[in-house]
PAZAPA-4460 file (N, C-alpha, C; in steps of 0.05 Angstrom, whole numbers, plus 32768, in hexadecimal, padded with zeros to 4 digits):
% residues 83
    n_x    n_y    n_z   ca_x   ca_y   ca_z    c_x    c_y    c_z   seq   type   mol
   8248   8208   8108   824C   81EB   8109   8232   81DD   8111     1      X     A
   8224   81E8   811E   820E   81E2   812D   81F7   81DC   8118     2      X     A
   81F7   81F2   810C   81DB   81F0   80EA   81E3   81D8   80DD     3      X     A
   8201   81D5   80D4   8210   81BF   80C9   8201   81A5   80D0     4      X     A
   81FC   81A4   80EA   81FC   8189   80F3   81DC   8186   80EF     5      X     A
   81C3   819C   80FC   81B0   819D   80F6   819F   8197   80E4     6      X     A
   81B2   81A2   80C9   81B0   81A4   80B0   81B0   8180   80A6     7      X     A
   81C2   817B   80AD   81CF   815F   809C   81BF   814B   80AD     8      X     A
   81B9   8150   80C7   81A2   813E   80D2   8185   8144   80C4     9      X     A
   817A   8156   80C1   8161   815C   80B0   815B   814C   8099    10      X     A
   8177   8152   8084   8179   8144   806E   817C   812B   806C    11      X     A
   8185   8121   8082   8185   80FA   808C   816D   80F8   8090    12      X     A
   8168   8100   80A6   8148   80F7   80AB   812E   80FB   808A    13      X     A
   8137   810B   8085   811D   8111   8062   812E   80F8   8052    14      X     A
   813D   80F9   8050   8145   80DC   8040   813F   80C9   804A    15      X     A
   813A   80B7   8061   813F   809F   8072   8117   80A6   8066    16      X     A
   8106   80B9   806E   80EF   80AE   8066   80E8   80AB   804F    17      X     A
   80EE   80B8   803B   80EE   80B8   801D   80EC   809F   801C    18      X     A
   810A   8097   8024   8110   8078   8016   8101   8062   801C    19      X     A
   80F3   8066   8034   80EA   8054   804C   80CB   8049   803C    20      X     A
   80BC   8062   802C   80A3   805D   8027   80AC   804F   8003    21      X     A
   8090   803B   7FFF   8090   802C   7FE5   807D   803D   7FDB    22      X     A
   8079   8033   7FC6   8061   8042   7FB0   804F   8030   7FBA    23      X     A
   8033   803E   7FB2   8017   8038   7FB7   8014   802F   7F9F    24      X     A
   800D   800F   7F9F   7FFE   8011   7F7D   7FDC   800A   7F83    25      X     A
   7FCC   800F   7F73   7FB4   800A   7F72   7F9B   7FF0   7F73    26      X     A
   7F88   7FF3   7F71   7F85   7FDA   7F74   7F7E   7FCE   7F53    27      X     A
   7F80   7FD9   7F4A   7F7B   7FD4   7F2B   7F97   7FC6   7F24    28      X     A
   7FAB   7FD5   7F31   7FCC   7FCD   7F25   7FD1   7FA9   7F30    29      X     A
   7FC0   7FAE   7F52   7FC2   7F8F   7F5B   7FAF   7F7E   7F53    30      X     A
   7F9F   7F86   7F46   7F8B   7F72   7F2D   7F98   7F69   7F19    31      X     A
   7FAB   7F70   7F17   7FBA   7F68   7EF9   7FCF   7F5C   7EFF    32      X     A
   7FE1   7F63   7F12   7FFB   7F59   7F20   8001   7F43   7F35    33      X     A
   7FFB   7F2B   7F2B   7FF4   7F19   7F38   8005   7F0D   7F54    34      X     A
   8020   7F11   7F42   803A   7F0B   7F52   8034   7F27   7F6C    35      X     A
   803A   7F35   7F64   803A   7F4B   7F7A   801F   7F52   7F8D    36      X     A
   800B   7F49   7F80   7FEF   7F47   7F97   7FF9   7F30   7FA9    37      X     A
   7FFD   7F16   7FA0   8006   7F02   7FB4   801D   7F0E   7FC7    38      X     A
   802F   7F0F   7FBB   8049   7F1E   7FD1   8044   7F3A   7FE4    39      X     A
   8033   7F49   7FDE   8020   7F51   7FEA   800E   7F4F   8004    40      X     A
   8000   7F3A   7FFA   7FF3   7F31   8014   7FFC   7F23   8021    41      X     A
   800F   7F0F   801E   801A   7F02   802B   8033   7F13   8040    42      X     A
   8035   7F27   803A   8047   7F38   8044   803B   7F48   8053    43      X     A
   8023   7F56   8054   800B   7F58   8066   7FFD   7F46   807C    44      X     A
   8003   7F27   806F   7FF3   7F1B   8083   8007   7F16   8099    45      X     A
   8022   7F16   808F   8039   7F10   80A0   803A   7F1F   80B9    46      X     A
   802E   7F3B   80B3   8039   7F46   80CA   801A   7F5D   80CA    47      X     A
   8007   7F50   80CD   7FF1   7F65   80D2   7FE7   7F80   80DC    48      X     A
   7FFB   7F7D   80F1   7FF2   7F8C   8109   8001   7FAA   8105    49      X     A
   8013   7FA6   80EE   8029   7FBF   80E0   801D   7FC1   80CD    50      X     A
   801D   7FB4   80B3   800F   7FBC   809C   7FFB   7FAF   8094    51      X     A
   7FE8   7FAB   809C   7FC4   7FA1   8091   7FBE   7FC0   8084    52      X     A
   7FC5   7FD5   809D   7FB8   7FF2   8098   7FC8   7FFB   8080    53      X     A
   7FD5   7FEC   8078   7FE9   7FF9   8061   7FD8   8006   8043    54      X     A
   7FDF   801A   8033   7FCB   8018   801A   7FD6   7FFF   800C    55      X     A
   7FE3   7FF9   800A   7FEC   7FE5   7FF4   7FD9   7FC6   8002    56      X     A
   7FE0   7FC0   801A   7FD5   7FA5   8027   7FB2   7FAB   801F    57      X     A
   7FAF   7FC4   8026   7F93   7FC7   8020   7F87   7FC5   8003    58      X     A
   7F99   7FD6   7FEE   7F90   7FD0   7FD6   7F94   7FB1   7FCB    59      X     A
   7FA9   7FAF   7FD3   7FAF   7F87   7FC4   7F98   7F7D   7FD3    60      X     A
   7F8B   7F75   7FEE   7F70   7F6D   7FF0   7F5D   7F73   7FEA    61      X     A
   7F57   7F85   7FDE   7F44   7F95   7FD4   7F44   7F81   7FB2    62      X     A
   7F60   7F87   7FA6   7F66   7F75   7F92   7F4F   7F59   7F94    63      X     A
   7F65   7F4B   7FA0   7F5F   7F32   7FA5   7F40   7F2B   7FAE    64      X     A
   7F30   7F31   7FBD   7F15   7F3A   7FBF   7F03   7F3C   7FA1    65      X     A
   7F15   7F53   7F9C   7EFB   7F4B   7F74   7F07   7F41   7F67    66      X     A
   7F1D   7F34   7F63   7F27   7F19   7F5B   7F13   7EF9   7F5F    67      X     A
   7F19   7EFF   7F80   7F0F   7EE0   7F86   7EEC   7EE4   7F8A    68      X     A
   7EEB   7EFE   7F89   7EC2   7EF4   7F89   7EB9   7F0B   7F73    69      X     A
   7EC4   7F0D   7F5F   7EB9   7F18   7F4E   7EAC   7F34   7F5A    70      X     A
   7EB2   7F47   7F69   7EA9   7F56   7F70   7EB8   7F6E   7F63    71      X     A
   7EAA   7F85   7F5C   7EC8   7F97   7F4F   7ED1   7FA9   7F6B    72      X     A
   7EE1   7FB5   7F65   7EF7   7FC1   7F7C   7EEA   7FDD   7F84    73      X     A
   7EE8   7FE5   7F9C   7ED8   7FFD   7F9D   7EE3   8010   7F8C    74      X     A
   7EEC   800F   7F83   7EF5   8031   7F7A   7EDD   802E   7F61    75      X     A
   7ED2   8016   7F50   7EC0   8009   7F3C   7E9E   8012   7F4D    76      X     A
   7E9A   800E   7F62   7E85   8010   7F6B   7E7B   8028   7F6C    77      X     A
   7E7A   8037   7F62   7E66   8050   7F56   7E4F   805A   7F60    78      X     A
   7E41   803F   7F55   7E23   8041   7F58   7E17   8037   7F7A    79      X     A
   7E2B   8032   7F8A   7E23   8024   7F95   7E2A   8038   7FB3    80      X     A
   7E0A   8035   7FBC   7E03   804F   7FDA   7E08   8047   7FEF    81      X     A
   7E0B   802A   7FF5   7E0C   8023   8013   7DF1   8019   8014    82      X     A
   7DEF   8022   8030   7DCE   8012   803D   7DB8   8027   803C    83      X     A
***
């Protein structure tokens, strides 16, 4: 009875995080997706201190960044060494 219960708690808990995480989209995907870069950051800026570190908060600014200054998105920067 005891595995039973173990068991069926294990499989709650692996489901509850499954569900819990969103997809990562890119920052190429938030270059294009205008609606969802905005809802995005604004959903980031809402609550910073939880998801700024997020990939997604990070890629949609990243977005928006070579959007608004013409800069391309690192993953574009290639050639480019630092200092």
């Amino acid at each position: 009875m005891q595995v039973n219960f173990r068991l069926a708690l294990a499989c709650t808990l692996v489901a509850m995080v499954g569900c819990s995480q969103e997809a990562v989209q890119t920052v190429d995907w938030y270059t294009t997706h205008e609606t969802a870069r905005k809802a995005t950051i604004d959903k980031c800026n809402g609550n910073p201190g939880e998801s700024a570190k997020s990939p997604n908060c990070i890629n949609a600014a990243a977005a928006h960044n070579a959007l608004q200054y013409k800069v391309p998105p690192p993953s574009d920067r290639s050639s480019d060494k630092g200092f």
